[in-house]
PDB file of N, CA, C and O in Angstrom:
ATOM      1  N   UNK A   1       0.842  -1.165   0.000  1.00  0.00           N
ATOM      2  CA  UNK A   1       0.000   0.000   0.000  1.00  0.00           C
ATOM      3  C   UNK A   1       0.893   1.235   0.000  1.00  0.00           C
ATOM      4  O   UNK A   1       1.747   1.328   0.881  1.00  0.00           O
ATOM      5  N   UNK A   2       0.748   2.287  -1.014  1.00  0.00           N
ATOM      6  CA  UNK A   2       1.065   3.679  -0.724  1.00  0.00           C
ATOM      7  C   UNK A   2       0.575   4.156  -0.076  1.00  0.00           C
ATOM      8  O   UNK A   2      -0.458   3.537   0.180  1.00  0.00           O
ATOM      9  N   UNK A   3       0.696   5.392   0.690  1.00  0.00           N
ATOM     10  CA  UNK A   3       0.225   6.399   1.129  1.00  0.00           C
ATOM     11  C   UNK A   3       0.386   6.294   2.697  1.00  0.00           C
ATOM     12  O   UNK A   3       1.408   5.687   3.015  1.00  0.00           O
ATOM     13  N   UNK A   4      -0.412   6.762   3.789  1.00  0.00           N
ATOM     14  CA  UNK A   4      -0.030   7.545   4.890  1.00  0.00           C
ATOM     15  C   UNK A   4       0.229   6.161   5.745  1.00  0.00           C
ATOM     16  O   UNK A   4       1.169   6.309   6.526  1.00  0.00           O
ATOM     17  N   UNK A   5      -0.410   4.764   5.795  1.00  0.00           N
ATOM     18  CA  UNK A   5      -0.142   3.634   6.184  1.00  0.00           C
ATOM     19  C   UNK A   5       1.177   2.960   5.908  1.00  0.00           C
ATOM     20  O   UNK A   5       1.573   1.969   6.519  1.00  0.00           O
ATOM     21  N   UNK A   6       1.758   3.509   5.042  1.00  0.00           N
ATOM     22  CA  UNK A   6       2.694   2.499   3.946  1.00  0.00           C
ATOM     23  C   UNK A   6       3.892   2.475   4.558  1.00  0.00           C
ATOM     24  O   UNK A   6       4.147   3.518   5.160  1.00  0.00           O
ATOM     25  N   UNK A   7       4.871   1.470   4.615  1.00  0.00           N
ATOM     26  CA  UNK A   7       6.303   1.647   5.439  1.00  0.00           C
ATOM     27  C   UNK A   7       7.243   2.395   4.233  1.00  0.00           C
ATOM     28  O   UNK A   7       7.019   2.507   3.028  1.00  0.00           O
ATOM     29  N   UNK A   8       8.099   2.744   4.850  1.00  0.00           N
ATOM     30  CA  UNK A   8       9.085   3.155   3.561  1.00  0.00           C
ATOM     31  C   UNK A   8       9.793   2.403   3.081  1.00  0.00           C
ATOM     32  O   UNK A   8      10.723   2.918   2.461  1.00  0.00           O
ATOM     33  N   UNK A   9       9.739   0.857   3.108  1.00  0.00           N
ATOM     34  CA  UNK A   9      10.185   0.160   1.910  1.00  0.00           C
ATOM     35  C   UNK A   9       9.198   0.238   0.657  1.00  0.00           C
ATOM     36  O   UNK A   9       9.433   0.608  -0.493  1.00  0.00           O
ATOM     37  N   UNK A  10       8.328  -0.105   1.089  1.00  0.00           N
ATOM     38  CA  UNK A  10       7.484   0.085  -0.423  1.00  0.00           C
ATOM     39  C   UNK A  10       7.581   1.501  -1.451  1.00  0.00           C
ATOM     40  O   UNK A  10       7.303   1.610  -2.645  1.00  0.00           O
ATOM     41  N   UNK A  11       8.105   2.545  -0.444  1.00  0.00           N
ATOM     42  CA  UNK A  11       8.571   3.524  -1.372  1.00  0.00           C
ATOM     43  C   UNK A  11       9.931   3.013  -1.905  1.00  0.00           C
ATOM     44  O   UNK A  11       9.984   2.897  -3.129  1.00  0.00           O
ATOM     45  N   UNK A  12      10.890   2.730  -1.299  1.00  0.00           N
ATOM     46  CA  UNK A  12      12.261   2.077  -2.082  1.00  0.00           C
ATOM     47  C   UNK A  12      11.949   1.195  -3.368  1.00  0.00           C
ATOM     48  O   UNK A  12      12.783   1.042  -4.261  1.00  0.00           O
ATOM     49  N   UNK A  13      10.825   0.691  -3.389  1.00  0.00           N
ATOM     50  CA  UNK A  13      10.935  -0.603  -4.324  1.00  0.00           C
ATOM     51  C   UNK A  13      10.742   0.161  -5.451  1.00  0.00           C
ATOM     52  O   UNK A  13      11.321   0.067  -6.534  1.00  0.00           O
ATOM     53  N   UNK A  14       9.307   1.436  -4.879  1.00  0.00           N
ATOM     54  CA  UNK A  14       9.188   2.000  -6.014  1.00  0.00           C
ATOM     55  C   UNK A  14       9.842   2.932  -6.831  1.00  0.00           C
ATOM     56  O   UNK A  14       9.432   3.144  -7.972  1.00  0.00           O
ATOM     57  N   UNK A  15      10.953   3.590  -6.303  1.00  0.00           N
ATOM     58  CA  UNK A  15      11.658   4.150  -6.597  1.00  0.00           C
ATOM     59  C   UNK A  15      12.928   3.599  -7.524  1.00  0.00           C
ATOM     60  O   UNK A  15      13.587   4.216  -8.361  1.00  0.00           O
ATOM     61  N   UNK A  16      13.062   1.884  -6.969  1.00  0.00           N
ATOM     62  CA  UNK A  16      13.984   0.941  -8.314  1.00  0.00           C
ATOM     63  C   UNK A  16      13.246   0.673  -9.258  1.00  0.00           C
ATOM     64  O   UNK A  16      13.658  -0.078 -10.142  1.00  0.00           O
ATOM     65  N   UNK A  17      11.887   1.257  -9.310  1.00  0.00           N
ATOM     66  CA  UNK A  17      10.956   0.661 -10.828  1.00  0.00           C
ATOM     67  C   UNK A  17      11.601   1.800 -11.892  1.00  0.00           C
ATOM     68  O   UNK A  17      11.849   3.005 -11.855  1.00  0.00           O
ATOM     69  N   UNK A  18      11.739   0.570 -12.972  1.00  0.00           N
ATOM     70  CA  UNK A  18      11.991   1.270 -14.421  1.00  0.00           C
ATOM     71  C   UNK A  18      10.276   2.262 -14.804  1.00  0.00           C
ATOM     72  O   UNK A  18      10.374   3.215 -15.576  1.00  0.00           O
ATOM     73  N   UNK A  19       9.371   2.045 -14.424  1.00  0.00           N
ATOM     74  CA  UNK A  19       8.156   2.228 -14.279  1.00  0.00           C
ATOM     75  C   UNK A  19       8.145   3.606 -13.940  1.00  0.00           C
ATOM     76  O   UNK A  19       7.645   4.580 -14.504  1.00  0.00           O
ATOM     77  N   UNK A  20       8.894   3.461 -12.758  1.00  0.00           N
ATOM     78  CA  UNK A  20       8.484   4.726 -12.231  1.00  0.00           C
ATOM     79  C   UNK A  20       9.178   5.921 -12.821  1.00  0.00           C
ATOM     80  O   UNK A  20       8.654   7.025 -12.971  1.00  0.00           O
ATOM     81  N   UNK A  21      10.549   5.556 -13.177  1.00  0.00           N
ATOM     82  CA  UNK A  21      11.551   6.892 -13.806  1.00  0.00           C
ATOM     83  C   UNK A  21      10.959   7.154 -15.082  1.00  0.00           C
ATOM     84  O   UNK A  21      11.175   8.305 -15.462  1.00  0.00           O
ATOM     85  N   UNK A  22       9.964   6.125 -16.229  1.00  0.00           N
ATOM     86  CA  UNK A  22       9.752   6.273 -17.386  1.00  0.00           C
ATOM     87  C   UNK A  22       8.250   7.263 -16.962  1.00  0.00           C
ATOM     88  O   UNK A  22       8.001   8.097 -17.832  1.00  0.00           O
ATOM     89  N   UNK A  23       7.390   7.257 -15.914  1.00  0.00           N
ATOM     90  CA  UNK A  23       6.019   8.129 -16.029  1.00  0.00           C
ATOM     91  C   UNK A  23       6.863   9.386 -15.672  1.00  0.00           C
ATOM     92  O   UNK A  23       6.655  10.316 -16.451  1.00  0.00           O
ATOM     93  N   UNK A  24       7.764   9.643 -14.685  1.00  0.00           N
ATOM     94  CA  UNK A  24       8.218  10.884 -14.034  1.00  0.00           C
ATOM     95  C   UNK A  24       9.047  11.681 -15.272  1.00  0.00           C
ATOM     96  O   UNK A  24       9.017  12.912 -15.248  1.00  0.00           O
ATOM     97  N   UNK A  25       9.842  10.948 -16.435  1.00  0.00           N
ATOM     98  CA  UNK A  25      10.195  11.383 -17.181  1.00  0.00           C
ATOM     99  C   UNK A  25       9.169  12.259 -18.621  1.00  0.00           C
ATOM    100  O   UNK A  25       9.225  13.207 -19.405  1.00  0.00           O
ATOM    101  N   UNK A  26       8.114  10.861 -18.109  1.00  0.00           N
ATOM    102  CA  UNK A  26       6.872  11.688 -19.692  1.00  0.00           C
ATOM    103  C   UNK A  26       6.104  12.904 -18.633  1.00  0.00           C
ATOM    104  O   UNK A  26       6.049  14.079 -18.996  1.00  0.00           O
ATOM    105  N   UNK A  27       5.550  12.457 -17.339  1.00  0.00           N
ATOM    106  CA  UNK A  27       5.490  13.583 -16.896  1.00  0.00           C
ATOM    107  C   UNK A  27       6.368  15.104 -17.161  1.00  0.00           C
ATOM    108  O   UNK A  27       5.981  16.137 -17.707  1.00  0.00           O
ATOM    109  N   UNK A  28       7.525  14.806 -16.613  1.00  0.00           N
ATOM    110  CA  UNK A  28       8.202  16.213 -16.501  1.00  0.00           C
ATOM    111  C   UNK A  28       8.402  16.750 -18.150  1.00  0.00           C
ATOM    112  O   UNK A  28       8.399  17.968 -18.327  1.00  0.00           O
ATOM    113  N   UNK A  29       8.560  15.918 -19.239  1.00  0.00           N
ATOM    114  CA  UNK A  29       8.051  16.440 -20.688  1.00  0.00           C
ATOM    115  C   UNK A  29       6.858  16.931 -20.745  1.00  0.00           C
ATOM    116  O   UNK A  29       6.865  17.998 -21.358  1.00  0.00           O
ATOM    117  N   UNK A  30       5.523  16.529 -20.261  1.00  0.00           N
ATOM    118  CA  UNK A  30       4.204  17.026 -20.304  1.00  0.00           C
ATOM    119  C   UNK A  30       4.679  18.605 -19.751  1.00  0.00           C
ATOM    120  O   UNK A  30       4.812  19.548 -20.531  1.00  0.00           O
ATOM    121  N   UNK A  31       4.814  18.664 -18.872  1.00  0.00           N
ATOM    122  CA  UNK A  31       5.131  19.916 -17.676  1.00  0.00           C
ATOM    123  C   UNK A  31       5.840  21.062 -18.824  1.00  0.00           C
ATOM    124  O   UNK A  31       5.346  22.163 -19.065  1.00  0.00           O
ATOM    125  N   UNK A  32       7.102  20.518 -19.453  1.00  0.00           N
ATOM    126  CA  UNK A  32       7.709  21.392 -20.231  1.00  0.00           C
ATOM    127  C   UNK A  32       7.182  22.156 -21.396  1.00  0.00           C
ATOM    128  O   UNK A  32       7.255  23.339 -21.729  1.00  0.00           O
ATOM    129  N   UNK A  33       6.469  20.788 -22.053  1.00  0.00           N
ATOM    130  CA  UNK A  33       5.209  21.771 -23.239  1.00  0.00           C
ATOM    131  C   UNK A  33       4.779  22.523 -22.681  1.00  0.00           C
ATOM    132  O   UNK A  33       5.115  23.678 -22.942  1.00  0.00           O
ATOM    133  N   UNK A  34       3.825  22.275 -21.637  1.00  0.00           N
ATOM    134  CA  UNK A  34       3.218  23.093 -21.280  1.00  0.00           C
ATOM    135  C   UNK A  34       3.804  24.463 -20.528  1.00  0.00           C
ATOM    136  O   UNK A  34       2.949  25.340 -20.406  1.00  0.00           O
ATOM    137  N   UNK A  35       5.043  24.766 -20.037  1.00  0.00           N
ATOM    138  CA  UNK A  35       5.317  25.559 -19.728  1.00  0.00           C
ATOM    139  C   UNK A  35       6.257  26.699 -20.836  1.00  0.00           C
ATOM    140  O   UNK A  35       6.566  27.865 -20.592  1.00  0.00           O
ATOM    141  N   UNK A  36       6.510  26.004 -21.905  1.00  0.00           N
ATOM    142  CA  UNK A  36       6.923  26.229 -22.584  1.00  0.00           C
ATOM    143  C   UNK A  36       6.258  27.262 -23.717  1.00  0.00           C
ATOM    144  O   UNK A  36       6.580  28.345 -24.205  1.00  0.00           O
ATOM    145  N   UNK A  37       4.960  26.156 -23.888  1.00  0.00           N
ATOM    146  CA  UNK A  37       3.872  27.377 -25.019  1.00  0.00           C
ATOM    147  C   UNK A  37       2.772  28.470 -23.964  1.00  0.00           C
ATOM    148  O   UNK A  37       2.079  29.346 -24.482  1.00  0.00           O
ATOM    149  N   UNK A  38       2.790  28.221 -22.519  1.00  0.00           N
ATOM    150  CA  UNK A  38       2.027  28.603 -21.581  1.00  0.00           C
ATOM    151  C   UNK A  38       1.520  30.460 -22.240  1.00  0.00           C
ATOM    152  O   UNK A  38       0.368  30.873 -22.367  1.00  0.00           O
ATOM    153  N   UNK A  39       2.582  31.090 -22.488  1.00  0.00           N
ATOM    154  CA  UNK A  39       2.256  32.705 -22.844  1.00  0.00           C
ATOM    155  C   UNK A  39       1.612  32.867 -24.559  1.00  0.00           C
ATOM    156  O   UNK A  39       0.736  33.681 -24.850  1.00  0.00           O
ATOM    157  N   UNK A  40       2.120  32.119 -25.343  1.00  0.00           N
ATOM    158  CA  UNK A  40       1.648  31.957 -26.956  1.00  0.00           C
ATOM    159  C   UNK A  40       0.439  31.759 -26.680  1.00  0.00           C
ATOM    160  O   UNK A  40      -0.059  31.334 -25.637  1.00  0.00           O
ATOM    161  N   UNK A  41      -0.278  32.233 -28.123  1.00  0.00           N
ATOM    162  CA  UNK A  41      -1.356  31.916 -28.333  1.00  0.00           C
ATOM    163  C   UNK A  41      -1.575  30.536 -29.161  1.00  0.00           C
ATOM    164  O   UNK A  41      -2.495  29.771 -28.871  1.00  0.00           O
ATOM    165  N   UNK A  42      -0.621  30.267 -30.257  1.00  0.00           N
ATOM    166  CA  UNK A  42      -0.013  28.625 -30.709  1.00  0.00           C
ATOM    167  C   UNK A  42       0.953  27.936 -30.420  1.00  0.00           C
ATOM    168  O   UNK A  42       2.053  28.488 -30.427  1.00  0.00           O
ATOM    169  N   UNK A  43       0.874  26.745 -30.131  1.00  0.00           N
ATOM    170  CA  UNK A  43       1.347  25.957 -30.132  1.00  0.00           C
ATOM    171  C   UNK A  43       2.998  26.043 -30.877  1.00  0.00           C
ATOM    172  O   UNK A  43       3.189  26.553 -31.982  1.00  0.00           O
ATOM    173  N   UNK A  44       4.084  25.441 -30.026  1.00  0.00           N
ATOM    174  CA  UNK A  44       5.540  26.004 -31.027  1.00  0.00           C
ATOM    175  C   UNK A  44       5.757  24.389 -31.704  1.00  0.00           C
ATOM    176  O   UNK A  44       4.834  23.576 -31.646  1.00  0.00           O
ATOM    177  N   UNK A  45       6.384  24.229 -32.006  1.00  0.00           N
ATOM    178  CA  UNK A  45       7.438  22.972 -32.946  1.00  0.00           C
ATOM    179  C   UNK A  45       7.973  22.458 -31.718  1.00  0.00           C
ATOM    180  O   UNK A  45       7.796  21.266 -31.464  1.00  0.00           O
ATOM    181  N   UNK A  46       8.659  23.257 -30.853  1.00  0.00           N
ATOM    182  CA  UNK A  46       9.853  22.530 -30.003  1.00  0.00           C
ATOM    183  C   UNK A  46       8.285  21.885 -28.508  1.00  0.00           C
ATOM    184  O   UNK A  46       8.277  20.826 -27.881  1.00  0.00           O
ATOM    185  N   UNK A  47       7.209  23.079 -28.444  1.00  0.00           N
ATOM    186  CA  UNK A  47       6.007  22.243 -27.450  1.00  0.00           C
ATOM    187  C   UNK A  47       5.868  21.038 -27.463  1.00  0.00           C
ATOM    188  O   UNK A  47       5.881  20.079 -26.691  1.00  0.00           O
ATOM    189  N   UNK A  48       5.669  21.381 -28.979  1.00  0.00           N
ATOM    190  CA  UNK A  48       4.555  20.020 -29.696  1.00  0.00           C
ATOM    191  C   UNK A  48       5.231  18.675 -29.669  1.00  0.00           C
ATOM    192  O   UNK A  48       4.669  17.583 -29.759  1.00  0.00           O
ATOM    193  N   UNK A  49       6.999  18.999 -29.480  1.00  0.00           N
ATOM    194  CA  UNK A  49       7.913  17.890 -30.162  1.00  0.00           C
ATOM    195  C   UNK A  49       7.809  16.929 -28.823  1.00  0.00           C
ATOM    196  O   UNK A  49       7.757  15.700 -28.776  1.00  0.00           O
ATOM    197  N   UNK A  50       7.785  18.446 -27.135  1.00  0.00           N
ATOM    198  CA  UNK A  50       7.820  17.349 -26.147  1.00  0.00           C
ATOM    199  C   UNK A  50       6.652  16.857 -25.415  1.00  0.00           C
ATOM    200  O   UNK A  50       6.610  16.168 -24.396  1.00  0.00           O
ATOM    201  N   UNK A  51       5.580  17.416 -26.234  1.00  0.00           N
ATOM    202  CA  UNK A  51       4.129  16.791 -25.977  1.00  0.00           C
ATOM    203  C   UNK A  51       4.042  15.266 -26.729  1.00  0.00           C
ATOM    204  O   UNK A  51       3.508  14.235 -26.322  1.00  0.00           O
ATOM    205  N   UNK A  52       4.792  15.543 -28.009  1.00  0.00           N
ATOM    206  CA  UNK A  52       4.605  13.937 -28.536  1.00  0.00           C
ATOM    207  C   UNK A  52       5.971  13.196 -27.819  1.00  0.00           C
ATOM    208  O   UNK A  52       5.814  11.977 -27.742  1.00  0.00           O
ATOM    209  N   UNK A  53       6.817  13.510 -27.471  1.00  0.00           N
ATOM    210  CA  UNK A  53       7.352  12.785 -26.803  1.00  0.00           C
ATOM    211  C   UNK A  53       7.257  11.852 -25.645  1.00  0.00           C
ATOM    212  O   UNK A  53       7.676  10.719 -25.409  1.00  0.00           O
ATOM    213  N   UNK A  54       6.327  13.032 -24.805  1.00  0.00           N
ATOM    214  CA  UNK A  54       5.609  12.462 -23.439  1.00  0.00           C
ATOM    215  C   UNK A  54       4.445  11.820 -23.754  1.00  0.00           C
ATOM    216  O   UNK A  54       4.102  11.435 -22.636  1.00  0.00           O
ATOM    217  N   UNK A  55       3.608  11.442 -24.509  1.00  0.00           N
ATOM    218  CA  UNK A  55       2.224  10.741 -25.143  1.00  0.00           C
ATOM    219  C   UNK A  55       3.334   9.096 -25.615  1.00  0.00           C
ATOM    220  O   UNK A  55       3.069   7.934 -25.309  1.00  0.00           O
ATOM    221  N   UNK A  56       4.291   9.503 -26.248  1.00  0.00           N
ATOM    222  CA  UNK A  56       5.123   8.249 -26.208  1.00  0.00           C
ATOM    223  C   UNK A  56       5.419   7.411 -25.305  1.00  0.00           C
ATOM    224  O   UNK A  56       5.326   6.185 -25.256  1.00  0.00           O
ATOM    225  N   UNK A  57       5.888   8.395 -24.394  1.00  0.00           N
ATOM    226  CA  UNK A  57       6.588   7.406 -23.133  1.00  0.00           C
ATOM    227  C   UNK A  57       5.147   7.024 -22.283  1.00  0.00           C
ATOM    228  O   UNK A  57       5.277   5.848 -21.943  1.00  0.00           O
ATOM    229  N   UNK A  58       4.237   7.384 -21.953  1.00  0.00           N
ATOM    230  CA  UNK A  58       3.190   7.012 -21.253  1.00  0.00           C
ATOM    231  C   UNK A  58       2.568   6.090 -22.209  1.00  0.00           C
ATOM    232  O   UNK A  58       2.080   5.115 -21.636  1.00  0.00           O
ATOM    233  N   UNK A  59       2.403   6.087 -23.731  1.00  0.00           N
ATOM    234  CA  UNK A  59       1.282   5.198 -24.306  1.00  0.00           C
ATOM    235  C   UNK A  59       1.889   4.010 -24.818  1.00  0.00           C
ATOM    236  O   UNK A  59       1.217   3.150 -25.386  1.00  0.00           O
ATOM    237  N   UNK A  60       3.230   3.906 -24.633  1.00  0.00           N
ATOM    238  CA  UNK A  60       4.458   2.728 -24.686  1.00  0.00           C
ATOM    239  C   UNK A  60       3.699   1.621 -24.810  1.00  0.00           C
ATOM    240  O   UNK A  60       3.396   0.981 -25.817  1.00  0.00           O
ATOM    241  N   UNK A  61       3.328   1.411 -23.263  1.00  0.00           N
ATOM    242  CA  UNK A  61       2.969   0.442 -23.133  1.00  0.00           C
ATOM    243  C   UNK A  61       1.308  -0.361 -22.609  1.00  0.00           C
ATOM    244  O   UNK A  61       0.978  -1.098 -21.680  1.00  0.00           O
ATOM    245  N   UNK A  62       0.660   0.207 -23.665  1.00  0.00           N
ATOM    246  CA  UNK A  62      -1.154   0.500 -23.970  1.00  0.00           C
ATOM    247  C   UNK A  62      -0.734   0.363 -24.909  1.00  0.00           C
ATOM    248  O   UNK A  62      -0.875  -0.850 -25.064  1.00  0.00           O
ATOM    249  N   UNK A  63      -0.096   0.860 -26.072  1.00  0.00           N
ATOM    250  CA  UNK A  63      -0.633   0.326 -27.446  1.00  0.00           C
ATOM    251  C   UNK A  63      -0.408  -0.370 -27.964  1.00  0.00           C
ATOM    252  O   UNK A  63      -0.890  -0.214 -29.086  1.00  0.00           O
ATOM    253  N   UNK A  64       0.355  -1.603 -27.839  1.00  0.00           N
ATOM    254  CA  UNK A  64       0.803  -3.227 -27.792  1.00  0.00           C
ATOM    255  C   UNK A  64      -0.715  -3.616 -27.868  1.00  0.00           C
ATOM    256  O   UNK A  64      -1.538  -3.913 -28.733  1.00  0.00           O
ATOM    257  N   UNK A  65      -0.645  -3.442 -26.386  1.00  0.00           N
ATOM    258  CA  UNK A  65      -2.175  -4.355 -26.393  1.00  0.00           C
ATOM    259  C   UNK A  65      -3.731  -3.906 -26.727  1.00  0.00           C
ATOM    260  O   UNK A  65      -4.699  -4.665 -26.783  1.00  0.00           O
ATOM    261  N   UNK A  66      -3.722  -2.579 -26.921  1.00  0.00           N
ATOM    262  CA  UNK A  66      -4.690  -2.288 -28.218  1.00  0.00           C
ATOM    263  C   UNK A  66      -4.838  -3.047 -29.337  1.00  0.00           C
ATOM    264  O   UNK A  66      -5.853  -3.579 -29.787  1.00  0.00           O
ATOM    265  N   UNK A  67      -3.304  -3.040 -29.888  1.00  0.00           N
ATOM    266  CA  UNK A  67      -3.341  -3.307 -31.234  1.00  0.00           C
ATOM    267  C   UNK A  67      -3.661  -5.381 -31.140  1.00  0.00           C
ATOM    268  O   UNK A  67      -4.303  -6.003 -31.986  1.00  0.00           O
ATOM    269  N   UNK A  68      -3.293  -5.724 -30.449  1.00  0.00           N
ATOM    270  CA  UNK A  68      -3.679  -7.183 -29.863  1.00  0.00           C
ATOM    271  C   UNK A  68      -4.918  -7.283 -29.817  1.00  0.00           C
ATOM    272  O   UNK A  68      -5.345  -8.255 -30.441  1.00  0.00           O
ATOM    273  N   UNK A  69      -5.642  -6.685 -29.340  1.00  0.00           N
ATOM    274  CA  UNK A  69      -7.186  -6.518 -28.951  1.00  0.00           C
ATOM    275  C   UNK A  69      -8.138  -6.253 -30.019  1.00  0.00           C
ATOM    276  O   UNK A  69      -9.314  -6.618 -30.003  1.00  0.00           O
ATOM    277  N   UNK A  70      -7.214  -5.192 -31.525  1.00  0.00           N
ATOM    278  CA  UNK A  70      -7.973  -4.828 -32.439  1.00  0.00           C
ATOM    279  C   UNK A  70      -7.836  -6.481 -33.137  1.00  0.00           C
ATOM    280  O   UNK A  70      -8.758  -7.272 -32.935  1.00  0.00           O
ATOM    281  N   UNK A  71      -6.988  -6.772 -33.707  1.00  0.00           N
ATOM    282  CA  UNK A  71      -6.546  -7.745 -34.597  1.00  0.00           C
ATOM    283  C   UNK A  71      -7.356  -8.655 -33.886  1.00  0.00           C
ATOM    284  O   UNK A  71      -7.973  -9.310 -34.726  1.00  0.00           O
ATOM    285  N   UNK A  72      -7.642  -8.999 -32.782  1.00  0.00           N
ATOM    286  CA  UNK A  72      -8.232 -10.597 -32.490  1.00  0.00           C
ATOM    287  C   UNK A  72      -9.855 -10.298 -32.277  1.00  0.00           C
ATOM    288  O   UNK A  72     -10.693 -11.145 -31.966  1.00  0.00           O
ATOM    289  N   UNK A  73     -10.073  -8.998 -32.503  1.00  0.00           N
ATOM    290  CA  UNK A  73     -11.270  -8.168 -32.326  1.00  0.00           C
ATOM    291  C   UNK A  73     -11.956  -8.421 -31.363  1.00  0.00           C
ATOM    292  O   UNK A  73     -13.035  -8.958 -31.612  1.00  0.00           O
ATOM    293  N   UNK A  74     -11.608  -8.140 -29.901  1.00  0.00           N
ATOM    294  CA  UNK A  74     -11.993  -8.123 -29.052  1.00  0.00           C
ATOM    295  C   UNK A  74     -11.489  -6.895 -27.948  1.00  0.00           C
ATOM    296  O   UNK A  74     -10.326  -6.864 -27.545  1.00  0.00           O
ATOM    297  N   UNK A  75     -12.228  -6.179 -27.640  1.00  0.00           N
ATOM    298  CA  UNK A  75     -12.336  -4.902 -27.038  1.00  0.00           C
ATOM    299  C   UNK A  75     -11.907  -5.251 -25.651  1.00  0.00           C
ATOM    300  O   UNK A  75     -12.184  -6.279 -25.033  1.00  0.00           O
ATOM    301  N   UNK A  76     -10.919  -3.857 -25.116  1.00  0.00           N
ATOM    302  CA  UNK A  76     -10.281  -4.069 -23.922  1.00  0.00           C
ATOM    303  C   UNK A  76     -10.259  -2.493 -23.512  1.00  0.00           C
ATOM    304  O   UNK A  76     -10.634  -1.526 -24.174  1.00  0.00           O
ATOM    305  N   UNK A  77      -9.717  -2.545 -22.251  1.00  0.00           N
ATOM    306  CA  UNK A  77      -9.621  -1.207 -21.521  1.00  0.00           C
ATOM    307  C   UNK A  77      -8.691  -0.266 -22.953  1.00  0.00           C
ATOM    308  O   UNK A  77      -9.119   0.801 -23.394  1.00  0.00           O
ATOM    309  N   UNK A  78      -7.286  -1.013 -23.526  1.00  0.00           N
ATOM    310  CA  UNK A  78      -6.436  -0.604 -24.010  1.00  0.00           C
ATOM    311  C   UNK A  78      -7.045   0.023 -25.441  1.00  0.00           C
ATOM    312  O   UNK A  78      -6.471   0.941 -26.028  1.00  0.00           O
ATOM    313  N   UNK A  79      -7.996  -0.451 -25.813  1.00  0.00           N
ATOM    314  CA  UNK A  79      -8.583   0.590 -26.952  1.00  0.00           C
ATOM    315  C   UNK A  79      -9.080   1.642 -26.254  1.00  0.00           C
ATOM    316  O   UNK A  79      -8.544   2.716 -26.526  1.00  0.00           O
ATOM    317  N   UNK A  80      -9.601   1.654 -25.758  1.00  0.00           N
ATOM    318  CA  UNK A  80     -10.330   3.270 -24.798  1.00  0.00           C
ATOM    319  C   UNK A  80      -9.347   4.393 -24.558  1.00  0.00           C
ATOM    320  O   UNK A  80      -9.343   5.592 -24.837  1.00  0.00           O
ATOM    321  N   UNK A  81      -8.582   3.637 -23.988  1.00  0.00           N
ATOM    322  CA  UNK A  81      -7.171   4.375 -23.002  1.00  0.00           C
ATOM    323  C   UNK A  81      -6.694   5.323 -24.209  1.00  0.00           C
ATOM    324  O   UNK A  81      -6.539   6.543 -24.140  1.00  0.00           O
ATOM    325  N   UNK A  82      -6.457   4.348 -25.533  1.00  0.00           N
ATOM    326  CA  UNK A  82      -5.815   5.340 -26.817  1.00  0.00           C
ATOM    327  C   UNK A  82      -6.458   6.269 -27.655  1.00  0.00           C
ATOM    328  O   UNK A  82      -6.067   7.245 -28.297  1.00  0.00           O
ATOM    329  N   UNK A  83      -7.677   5.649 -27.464  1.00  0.00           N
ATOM    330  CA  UNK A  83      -9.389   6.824 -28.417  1.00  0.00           C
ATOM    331  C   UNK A  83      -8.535   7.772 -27.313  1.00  0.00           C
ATOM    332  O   UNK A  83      -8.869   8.940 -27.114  1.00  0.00           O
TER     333      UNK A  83
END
């Protein structure tokens, strides 16, 4: 369990997840677009480059199994997640 119950090993473990450095990384790209085009009224090239960057690293690993789900045509959370 996380949160106010949780011992601080379970934060250690989570902190050795490859998991965890890959959301904190598309996170802190999300953060940068956005702070980046925050005063423009459009969108720049260099925003947009680390908005698709961060949609990468978070949809990594969802669209495997979308595409699994389309082909055997059977509907899963992982088509939703990508609509």
């Amino acid at each position: 369990m996380i949160g106010r119950f949780a011992q601080i090993v379970v934060y250690k473990e989570l902190t050795e997840s490859y998991k965890f450095y890959r959301i904190l990384l598309a996170g802190m790209l999300a953060l940068a677009a956005y702070l980046y085009d925050r005063g423009s009224h459009s969108a720049s090239t260099t925003g947009i480059i680390l908005a698709i960057f961060s949609l990468i690293l978070n949809g990594f690993p969802i669209i495997p199994g979308a595409l699994k789900g389309l082909v055997r045509r059977k509907t899963n959370m992982d088509e939703l997640v990508n609509i």
